[in-house]
MOPAC internal coordinates of N, CA, C and O (Angstrom, degrees):
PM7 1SCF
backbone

  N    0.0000 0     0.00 0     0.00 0    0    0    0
  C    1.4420 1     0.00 0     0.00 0    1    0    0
  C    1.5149 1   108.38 1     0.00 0    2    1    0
  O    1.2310 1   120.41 1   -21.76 1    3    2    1
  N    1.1881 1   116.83 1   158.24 1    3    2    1
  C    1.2959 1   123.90 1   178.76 1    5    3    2
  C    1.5672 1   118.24 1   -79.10 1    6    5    3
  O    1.2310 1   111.66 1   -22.25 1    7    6    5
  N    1.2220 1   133.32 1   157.75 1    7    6    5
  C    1.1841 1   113.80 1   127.63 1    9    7    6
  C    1.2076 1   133.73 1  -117.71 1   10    9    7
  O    1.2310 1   117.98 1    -5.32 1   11   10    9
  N    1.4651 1   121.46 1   174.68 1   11   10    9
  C    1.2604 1   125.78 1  -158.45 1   13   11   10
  C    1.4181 1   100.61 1   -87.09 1   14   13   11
  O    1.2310 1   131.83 1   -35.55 1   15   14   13
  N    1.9019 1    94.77 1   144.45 1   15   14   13
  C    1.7236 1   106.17 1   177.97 1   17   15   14
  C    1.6132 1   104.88 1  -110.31 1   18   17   15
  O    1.2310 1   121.99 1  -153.21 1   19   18   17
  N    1.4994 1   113.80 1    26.79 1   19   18   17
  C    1.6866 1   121.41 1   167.58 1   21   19   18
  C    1.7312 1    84.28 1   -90.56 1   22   21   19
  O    1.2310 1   128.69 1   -41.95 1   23   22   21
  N    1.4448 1   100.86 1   138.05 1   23   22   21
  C    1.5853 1   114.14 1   174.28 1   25   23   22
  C    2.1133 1    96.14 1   -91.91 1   26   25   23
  O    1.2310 1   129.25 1   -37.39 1   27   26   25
  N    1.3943 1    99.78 1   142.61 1   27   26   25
  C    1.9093 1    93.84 1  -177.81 1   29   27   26
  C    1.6294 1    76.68 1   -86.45 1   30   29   27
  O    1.2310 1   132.51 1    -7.53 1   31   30   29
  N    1.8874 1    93.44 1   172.47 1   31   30   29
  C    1.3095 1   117.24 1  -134.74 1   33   31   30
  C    1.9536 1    64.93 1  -106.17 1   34   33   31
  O    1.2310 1   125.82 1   -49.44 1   35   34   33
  N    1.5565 1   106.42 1   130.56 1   35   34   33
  C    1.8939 1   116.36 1   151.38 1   37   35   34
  C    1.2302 1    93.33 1   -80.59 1   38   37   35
  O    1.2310 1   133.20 1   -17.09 1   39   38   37
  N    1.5982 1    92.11 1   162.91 1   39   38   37
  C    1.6966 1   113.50 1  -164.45 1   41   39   38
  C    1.0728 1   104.82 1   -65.41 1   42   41   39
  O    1.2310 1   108.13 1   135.75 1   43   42   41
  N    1.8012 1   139.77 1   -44.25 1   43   42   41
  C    1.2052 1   118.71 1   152.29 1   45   43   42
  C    1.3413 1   148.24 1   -57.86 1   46   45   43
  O    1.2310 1   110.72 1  -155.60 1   47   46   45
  N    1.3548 1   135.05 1    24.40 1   47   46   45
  C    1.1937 1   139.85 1  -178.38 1   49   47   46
  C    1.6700 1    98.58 1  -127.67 1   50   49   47
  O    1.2310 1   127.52 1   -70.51 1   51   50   49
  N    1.7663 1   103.13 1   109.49 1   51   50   49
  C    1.8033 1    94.81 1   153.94 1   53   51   50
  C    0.7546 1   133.71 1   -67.94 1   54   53   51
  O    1.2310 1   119.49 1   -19.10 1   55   54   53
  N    1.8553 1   118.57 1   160.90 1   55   54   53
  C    1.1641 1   113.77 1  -156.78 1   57   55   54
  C    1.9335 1    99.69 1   -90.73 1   58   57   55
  O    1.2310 1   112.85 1  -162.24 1   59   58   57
  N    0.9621 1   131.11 1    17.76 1   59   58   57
  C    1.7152 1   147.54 1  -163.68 1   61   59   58
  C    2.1178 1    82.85 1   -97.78 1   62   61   59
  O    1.2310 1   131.34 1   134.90 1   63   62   61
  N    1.5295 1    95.72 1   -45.10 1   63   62   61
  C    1.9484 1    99.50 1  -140.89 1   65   63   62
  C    1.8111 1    86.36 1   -75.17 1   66   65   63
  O    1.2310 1   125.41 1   141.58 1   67   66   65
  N    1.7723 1   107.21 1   -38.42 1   67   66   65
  C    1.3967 1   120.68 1   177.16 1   69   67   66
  C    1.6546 1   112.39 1   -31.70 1   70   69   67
  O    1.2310 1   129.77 1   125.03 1   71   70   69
  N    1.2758 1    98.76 1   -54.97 1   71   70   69
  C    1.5002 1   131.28 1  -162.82 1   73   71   70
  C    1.6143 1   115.81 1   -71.48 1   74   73   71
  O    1.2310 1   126.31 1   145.74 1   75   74   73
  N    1.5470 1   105.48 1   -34.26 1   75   74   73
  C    1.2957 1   108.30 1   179.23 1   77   75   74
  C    1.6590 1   106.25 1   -93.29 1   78   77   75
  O    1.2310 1   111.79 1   158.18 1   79   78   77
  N    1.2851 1   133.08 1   -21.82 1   79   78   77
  C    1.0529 1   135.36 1   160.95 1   81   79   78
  C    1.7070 1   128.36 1   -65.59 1   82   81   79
  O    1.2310 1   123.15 1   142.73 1   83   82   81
  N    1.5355 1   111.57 1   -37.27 1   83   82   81
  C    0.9489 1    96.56 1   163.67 1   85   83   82
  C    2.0673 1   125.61 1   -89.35 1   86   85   83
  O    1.2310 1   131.46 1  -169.10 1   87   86   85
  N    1.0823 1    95.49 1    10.90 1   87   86   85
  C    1.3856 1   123.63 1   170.92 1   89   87   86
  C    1.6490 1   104.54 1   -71.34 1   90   89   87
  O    1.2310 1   123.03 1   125.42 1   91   90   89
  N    1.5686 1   111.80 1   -54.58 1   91   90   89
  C    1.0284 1   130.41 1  -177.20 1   93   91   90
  C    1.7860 1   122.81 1   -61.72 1   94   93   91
  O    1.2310 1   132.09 1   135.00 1   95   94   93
  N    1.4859 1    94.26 1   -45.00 1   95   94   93
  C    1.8870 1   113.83 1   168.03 1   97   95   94
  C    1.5418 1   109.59 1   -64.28 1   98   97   95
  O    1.2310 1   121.83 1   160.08 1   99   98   97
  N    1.5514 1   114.11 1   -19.92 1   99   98   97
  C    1.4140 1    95.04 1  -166.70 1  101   99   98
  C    1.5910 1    93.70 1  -100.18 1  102  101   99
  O    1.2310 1   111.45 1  -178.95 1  103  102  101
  N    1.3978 1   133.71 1     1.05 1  103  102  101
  C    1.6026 1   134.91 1   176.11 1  105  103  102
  C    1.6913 1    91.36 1   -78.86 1  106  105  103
  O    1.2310 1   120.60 1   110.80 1  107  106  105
  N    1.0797 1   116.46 1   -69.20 1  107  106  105
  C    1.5008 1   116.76 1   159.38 1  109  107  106
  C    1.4414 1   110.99 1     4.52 1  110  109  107
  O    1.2310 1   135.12 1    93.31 1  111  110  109
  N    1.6002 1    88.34 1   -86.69 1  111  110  109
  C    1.6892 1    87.14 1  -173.39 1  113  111  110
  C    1.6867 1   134.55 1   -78.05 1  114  113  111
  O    1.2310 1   126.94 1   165.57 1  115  114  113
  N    1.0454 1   104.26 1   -14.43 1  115  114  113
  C    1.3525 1   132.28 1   137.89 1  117  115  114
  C    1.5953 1   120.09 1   -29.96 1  118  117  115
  O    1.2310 1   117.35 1   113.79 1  119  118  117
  N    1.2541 1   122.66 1   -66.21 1  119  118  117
  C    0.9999 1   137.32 1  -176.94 1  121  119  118
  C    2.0228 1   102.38 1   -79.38 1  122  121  119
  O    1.2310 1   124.22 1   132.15 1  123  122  121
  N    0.9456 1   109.51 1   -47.85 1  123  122  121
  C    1.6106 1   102.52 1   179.52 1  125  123  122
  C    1.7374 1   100.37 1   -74.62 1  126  125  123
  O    1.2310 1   114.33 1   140.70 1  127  126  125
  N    1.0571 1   128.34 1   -39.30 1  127  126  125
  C    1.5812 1   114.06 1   171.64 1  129  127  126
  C    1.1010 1   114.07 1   -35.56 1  130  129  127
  O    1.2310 1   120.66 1   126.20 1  131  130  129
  N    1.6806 1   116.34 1   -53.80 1  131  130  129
  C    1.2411 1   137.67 1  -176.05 1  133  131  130
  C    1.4455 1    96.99 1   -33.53 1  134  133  131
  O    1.2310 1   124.51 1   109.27 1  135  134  133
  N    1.3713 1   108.94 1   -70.73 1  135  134  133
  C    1.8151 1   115.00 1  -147.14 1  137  135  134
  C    1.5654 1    87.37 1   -69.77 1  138  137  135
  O    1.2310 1   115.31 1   174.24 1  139  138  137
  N    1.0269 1   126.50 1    -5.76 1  139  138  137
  C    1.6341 1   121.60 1   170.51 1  141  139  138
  C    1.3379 1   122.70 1   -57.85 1  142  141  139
  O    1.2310 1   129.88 1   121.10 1  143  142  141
  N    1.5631 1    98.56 1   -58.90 1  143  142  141
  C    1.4950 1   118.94 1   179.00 1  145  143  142
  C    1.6336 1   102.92 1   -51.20 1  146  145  143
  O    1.2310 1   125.04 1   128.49 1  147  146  145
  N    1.5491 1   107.92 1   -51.51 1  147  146  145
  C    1.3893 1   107.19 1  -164.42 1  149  147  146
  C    1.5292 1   119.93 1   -57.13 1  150  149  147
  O    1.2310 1   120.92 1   147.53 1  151  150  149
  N    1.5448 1   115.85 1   -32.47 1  151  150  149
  C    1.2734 1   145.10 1   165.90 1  153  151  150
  C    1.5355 1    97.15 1   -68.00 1  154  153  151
  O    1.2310 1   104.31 1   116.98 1  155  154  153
  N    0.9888 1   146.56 1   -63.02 1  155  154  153
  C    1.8160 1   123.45 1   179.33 1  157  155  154
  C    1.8657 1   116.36 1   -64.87 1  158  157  155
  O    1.2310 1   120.67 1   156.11 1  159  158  157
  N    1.5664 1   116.32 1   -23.89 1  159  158  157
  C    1.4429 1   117.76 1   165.75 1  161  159  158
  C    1.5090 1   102.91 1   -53.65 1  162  161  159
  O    1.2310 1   125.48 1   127.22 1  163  162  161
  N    1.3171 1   107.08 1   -52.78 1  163  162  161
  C    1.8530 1   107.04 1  -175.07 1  165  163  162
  C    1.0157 1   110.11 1   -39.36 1  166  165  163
  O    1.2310 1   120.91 1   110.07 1  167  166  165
  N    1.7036 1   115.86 1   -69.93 1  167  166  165
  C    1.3143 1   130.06 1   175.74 1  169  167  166
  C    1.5136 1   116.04 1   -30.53 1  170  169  167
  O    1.2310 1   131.41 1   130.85 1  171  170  169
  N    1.4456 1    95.59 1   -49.15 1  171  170  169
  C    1.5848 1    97.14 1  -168.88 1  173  171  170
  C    1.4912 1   115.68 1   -84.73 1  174  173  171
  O    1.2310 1   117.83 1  -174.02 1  175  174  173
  N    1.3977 1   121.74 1     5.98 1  175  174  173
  C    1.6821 1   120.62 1   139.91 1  177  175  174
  C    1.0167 1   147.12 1  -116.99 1  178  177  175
  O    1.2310 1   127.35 1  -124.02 1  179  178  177
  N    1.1183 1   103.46 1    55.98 1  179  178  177
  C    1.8431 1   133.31 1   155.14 1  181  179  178
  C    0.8208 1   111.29 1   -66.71 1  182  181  179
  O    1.2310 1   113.94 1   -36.01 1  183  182  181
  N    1.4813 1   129.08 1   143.99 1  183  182  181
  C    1.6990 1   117.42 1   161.43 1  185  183  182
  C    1.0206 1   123.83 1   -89.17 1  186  185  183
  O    1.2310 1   115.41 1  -113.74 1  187  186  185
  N    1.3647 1   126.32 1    66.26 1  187  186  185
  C    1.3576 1   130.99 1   146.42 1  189  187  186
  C    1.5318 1   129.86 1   -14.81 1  190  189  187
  O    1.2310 1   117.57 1   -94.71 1  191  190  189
  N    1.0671 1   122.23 1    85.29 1  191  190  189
  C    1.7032 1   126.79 1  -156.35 1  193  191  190
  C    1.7888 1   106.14 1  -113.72 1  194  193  191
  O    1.2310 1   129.30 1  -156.98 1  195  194  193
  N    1.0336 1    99.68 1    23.02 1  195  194  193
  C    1.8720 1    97.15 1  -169.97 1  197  195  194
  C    1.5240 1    85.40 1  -122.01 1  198  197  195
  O    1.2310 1   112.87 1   -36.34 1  199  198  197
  N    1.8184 1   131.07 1   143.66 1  199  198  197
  C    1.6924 1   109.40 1   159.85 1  201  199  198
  C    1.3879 1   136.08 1   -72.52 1  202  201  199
  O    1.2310 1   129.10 1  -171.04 1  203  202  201
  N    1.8333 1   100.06 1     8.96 1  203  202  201
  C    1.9604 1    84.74 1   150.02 1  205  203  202
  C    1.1438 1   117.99 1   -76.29 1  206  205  203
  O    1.2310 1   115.73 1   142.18 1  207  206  205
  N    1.6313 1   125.71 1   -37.82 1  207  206  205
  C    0.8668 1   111.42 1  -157.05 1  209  207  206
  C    1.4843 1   109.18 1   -90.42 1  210  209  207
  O    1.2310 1   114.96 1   162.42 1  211  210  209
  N    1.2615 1   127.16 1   -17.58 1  211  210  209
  C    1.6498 1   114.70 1   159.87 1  213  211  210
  C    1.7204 1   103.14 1   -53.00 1  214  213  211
  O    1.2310 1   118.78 1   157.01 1  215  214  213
  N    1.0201 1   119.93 1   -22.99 1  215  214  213
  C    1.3597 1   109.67 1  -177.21 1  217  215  214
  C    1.2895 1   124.30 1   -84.87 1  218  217  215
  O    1.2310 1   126.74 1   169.75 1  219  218  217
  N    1.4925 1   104.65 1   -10.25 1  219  218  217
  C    1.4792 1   137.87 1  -163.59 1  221  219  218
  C    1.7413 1    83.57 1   -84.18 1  222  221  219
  O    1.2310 1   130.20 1   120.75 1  223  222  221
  N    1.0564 1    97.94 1   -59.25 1  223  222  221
  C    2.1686 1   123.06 1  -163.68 1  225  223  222
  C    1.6349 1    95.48 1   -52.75 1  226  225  223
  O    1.2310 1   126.91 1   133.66 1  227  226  225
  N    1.5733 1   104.31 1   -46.34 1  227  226  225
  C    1.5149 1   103.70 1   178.77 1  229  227  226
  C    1.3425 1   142.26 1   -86.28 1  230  229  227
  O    1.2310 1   131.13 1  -174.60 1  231  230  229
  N    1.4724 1    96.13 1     5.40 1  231  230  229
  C    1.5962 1   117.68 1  -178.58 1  233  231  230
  C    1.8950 1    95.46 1  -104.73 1  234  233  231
  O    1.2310 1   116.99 1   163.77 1  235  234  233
  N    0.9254 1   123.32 1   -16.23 1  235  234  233
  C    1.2952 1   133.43 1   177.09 1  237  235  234
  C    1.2293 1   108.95 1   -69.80 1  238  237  235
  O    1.2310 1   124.58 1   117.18 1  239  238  237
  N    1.6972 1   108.81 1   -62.82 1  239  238  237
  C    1.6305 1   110.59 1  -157.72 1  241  239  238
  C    1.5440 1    83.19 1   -69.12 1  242  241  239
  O    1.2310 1   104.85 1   140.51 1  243  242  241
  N    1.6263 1   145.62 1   -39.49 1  243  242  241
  C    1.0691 1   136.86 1  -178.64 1  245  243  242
  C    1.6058 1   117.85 1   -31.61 1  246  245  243
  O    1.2310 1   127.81 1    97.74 1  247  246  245
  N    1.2860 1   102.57 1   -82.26 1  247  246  245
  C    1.4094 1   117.22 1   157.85 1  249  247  246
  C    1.0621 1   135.83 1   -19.76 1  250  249  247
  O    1.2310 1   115.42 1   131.60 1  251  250  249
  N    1.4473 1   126.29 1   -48.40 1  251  250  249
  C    1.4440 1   138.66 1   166.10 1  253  251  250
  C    1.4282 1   117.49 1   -67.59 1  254  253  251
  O    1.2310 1   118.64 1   140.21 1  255  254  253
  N    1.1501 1   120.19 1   -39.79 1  255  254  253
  C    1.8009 1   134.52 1   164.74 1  257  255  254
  C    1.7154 1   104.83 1   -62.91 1  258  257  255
  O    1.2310 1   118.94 1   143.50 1  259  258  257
  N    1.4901 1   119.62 1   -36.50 1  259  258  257
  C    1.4976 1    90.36 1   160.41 1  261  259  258
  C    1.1459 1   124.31 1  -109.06 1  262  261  259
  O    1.2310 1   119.60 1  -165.93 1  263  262  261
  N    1.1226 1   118.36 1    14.07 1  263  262  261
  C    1.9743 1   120.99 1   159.99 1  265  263  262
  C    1.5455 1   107.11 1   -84.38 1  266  265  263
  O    1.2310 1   120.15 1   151.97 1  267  266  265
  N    1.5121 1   117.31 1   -28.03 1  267  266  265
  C    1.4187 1   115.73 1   164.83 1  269  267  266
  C    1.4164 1   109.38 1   -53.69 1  270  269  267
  O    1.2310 1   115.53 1   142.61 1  271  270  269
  N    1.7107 1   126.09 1   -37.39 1  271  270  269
  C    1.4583 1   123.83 1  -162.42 1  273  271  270
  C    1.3082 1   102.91 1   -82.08 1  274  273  271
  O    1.2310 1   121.55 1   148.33 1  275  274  273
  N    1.6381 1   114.64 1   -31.67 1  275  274  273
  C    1.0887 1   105.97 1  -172.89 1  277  275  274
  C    1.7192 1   129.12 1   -84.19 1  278  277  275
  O    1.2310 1   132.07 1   176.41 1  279  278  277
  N    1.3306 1    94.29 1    -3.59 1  279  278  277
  C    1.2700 1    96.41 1  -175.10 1  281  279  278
  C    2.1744 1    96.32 1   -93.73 1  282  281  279
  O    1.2310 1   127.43 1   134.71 1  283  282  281
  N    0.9116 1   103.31 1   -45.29 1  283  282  281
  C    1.8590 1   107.60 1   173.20 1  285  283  282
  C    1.8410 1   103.79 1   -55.10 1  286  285  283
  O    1.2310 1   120.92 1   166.16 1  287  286  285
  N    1.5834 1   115.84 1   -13.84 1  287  286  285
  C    1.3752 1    97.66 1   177.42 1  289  287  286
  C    1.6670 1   102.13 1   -95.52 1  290  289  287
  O    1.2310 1   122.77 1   171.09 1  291  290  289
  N    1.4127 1   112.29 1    -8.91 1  291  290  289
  C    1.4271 1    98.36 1   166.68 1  293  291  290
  C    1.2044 1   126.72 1   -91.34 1  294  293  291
  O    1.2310 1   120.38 1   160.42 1  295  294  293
  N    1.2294 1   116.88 1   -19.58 1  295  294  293
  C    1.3166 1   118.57 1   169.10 1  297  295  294
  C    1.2174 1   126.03 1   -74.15 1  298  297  295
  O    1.2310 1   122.27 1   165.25 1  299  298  297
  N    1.7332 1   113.26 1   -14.75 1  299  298  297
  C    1.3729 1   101.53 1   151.16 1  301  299  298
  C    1.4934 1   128.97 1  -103.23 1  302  301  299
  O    1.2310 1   122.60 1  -171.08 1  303  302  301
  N    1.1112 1   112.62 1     8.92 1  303  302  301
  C    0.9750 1   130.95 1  -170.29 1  305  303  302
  C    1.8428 1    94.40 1   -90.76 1  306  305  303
  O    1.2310 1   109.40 1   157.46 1  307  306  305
  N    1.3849 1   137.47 1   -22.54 1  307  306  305
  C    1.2929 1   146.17 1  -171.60 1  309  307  306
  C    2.3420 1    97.66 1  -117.03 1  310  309  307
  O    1.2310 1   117.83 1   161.83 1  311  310  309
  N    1.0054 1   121.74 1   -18.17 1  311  310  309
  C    1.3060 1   105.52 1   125.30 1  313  311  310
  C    1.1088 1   154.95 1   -80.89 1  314  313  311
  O    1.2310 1   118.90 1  -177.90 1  315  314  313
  N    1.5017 1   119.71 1     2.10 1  315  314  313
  C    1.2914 1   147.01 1   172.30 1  317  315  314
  C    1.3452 1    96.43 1   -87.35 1  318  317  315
  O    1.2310 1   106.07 1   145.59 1  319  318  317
  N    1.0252 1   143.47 1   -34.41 1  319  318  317
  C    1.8212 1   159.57 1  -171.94 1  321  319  318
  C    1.2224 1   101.83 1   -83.40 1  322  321  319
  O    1.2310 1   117.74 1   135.03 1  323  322  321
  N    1.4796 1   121.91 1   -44.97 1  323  322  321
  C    1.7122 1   124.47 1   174.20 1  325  323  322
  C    1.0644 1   101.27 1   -60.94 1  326  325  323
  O    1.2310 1   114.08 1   119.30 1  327  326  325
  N    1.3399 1   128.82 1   -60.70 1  327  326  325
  C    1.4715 1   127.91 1  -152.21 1  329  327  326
  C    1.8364 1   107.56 1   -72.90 1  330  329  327
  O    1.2310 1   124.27 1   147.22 1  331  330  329
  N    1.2293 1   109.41 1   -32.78 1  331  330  329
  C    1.8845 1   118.14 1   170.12 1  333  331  330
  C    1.8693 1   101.36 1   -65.27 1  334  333  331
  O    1.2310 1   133.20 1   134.04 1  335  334  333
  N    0.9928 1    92.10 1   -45.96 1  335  334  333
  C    1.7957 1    95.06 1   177.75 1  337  335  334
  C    1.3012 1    97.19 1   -44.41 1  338  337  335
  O    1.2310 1   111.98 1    93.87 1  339  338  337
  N    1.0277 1   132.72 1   -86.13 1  339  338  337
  C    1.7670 1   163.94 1  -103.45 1  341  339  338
  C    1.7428 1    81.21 1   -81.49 1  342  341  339
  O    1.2310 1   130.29 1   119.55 1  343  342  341
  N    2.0541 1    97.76 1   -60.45 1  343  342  341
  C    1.6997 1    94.01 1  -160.56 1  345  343  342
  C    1.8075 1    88.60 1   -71.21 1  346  345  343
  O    1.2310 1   107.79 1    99.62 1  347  346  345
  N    1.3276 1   140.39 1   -80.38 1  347  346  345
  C    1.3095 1   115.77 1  -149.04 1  349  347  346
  C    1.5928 1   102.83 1   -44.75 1  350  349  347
  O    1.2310 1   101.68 1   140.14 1  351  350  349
  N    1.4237 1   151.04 1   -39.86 1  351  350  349
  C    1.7031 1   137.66 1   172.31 1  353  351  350
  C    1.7317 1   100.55 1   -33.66 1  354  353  351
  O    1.2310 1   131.37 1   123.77 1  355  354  353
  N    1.3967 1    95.67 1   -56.23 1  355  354  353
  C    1.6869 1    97.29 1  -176.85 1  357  355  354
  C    1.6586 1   110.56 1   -56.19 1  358  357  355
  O    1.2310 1   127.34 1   132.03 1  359  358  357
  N    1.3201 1   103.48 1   -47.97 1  359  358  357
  C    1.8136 1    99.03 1  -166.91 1  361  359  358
  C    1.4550 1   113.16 1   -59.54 1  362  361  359
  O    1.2310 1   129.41 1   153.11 1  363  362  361
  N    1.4220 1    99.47 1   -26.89 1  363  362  361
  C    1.8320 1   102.80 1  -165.57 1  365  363  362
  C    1.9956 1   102.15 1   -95.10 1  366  365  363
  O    1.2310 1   125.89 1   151.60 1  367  366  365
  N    1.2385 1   106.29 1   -28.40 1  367  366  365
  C    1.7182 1    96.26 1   152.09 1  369  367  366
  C    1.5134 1   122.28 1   -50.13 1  370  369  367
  O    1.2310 1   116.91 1   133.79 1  371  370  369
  N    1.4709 1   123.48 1   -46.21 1  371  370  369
  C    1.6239 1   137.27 1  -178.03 1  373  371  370
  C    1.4760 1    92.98 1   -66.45 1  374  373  371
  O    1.2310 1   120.00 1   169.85 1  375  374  373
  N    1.3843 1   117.61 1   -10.15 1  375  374  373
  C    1.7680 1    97.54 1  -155.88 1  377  375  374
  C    1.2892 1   141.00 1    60.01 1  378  377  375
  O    1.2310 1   125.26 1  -150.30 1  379  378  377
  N    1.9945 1   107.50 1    29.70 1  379  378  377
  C    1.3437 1   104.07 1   163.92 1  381  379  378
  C    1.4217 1   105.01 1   -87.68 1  382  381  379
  O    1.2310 1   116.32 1   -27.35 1  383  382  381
  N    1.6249 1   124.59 1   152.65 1  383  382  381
  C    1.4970 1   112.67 1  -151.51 1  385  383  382
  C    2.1194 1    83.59 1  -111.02 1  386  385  383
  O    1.2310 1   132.78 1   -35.89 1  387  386  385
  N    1.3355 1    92.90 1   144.11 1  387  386  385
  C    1.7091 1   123.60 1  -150.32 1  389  387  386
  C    1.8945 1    77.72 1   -87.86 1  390  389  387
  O    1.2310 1   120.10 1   180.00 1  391  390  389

């Protein structure tokens, strides 16, 4: 079994501040995926002139189109994290207890 790499919340840390931070780690990674993609575009303009390596060129741009997805699913996936933040900040202003 795994364990989990979410740290539980100590009594001083809300669970709103929890939320926006790990909101924050996933722009992070988001953003370093990014420089991933940008690093396989490189790759992928070489002139590859033999047909592995056009095949090489085309397994690349593959690759890069889903590290592109994956990095846009964290970034919404960490505005989806803002917006859970935002309402428990809101709930625990009303005084529903978090």
């Amino acid at each position: 079994m795994y364990s989990s790499t979410t740290p539980a919340l100590s009594s001083e840390q809300e669970p709103d501040r929890t939320v926006q931070d790990l909101a924050r780690a996933l722009r992070l990674e988001a953003e370093a995926t990014e420089s991933v993609r940008e690093r396989l575009r490189g790759a992928e303009s070489i002139g590859w002139e033999s047909p592995a390596g056009r095949n090489f060129r085309a397994y690349l741009a593959e690759r890069a189109t889903t590290v592109a997805a994956t990095a846009a699913y964290l970034r919404e996936v960490a505005l989806s994290l803002d917006a859970y933040g935002a309402a428990l900040a809101d709930a625990r202003r009303d005084g529903v207890p978090g």
